[in-house]
N, C-alpha and C positions, 0 to 999 in steps of 0.2 A: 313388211312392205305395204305401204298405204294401195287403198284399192279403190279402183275407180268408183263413183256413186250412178254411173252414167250406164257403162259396158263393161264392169266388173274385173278390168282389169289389173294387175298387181302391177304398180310403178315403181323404182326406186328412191327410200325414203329421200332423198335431196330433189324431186321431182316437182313440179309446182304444179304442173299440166300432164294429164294423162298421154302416155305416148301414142295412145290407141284413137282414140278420140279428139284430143284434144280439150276436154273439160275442165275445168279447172279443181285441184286438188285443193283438200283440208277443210270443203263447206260445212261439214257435217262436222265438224270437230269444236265449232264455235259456240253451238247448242248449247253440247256437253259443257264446255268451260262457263257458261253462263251459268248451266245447271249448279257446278262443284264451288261456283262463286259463292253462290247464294245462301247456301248452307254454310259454307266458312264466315261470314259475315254475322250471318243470323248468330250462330257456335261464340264468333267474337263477343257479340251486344249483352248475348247472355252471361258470358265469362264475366264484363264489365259491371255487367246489372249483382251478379254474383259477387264480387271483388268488392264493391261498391257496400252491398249491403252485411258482407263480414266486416267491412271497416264501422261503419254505422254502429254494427251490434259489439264493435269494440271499445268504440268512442263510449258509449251507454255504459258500457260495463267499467270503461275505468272510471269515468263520473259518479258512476253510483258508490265506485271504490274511493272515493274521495270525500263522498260526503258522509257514508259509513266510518270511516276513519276520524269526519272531526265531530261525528256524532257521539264515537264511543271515546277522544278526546277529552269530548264535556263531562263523556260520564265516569271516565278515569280515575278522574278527583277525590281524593281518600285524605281524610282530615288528617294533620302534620299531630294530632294531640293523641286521640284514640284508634286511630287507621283505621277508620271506619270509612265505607264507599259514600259518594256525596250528591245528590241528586240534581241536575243541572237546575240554576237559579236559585239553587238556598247556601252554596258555599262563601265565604266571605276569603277572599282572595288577596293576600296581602304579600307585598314585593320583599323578598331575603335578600340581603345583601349576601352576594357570593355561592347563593342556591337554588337560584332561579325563585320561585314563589312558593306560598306557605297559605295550605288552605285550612281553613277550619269550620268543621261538621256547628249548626244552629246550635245544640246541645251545650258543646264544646268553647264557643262564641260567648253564650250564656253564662259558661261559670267563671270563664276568663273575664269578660265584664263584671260580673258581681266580686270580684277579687280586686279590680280596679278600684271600682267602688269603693270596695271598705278600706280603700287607704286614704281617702277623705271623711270618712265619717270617727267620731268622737276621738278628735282633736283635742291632746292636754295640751292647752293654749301656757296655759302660766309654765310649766316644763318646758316649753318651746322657747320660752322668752329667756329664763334664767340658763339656761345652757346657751340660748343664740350669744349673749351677754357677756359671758365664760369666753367664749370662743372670740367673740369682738375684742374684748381684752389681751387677749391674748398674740391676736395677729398686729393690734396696732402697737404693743409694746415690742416686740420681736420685728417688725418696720422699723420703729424708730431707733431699735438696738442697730440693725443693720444699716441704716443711713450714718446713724453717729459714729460707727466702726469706722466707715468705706471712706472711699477718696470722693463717692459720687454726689451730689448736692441732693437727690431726690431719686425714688427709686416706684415709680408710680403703677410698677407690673405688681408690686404689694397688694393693691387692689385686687388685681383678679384672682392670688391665694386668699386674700381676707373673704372675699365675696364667694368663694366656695367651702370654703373652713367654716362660714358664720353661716350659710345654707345647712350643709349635712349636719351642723350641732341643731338647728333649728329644725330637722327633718328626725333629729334623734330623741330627743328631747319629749318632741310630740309623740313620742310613740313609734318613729318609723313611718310617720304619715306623710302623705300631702295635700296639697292646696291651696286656696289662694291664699286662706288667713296666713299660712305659713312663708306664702312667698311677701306678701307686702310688709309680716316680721322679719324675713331678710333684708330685702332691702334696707329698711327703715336704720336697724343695725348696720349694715355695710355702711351705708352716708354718713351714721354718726362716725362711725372708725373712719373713714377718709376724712372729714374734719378734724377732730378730735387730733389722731396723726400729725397731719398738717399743719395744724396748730402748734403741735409739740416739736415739730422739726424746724417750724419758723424761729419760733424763739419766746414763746408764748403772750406778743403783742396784745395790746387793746386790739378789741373788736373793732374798728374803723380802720386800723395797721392790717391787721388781720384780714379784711376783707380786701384792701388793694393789694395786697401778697398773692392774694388766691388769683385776683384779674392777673395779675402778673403768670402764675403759675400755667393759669390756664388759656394763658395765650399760644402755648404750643400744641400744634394737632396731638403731636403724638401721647402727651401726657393725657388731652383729653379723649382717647380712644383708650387708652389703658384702664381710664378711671370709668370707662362705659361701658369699657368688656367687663370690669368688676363688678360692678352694679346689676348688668345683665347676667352675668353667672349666679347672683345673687337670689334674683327674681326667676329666673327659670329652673333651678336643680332641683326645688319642690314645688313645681308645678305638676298638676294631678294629669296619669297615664292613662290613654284612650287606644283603644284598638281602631285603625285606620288601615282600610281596605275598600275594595270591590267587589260588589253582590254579582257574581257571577253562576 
């Protein structure tokens, strides 16, 4: 029972005013609730201040976890040759098809280049020529055997077998090498065997017949993409190999 502050007396707690006096009840109780506020607010601020600075030291801590991650990422890298570990900015970082990417330790770089290398260096030029030759021979007679068979009037995809038949005899020839000597010896052979050919399928015309045949022939796109794929198969199958990548 609440008790007067006045004349001491005990009222009933639903009482607002003392029954004795008449004072009014509950002044003293106001204090107290100021008091129990003040300290629950301050308890809050801290809780907040607390809350606040566990998230902070959690923020730091996965950041640092993020960048420890792509730090030891860099340093993951173990050469695809001798699985040796690789020091960030000396692996040479080269894209696999179907394996994600393909790194290689400077060592490793190194002999793989000089292996590059030595497939351009001493070139049997005359062995290149007399098998490119063999091989030209032989693709344009087996063209012209197949045109003369067939119902078809020209068959101009010949070119891109000649042009890789007369490449690898000319890549073999030399050695197993490459290079440019070896690709403009392709070429050079491929163009005579599409002449040559052509010649032989025309009907073996004077050169002035001969030459407006060819404007004729080569009025169609598609024959002259056939005879460029040839030519380009020719010139590129011994073309010398380079390691292409990224210094990472």
């Amino acid at each position: 029972m609440p008790k007067c502050p006045q004349c001491g007396t005990r009222n009933p707690r639903e009482n607002t005013t003392c029954r004795n006096c008449g004072a009014v009840l509950g002044l003293e109780e106001a204090p107290t609730a100021a008091v129990s506020v003040e300290p629950a607010a301050e308890l809050a601020a801290a809780a907040e201040v607390e809350t606040a600075g566990t998230a902070e030291s959690d923020v730091s801590v996965e950041s640092s976890g993020e960048e420890t991650t792509e730090e030891e990422g860099a340093a993951d890298l173990s050469c695809a040759k001798c699985q040796a570990s690789i020091a960030p900015g000396q692996a040479l970082v080269i894209p696999g098809p179907g394996r994600g990417i393909v790194a290689l330790c400077p060592q490793c770089r190194a002999e793989i280049e000089q292996q590059l290398a030595a497939e351009s260096q001493d070139l049997q030029i005359n062995r290149a020529v007399l098998f490119g030759l063999g091989a030209a021979i032989l693709s344009g007679v087996a063209w012209y055997l197949i045109v003369y068979f067939s119902p078809l009037p020209d068959l101009p995809v010949m070119a891109f077998v000649a042009g890789w038949l007369i490449a690898e005899a000319v890549r073999y020839g030399a050695g197993r090498k490459r290079g440019q000597p070896l690709q403009w010896i392709a070429l050079g052979l491929t163009a005579l065997t599409i002449l040559g050919t052509e010649y032989a399928i025309i009907g073996r015309p004077n050169p002035l017949d001969f030459v407006q045949s060819l404007g004729e022939l080569f009025k169609d796109p598609f024959t002259l993409v056939l005879l460029g794929f040839g030519l380009w198969q020719a010139y590129t199958t011994p073309r010398a190999r380079r390691l292409r990548g990224i210094q990472r």
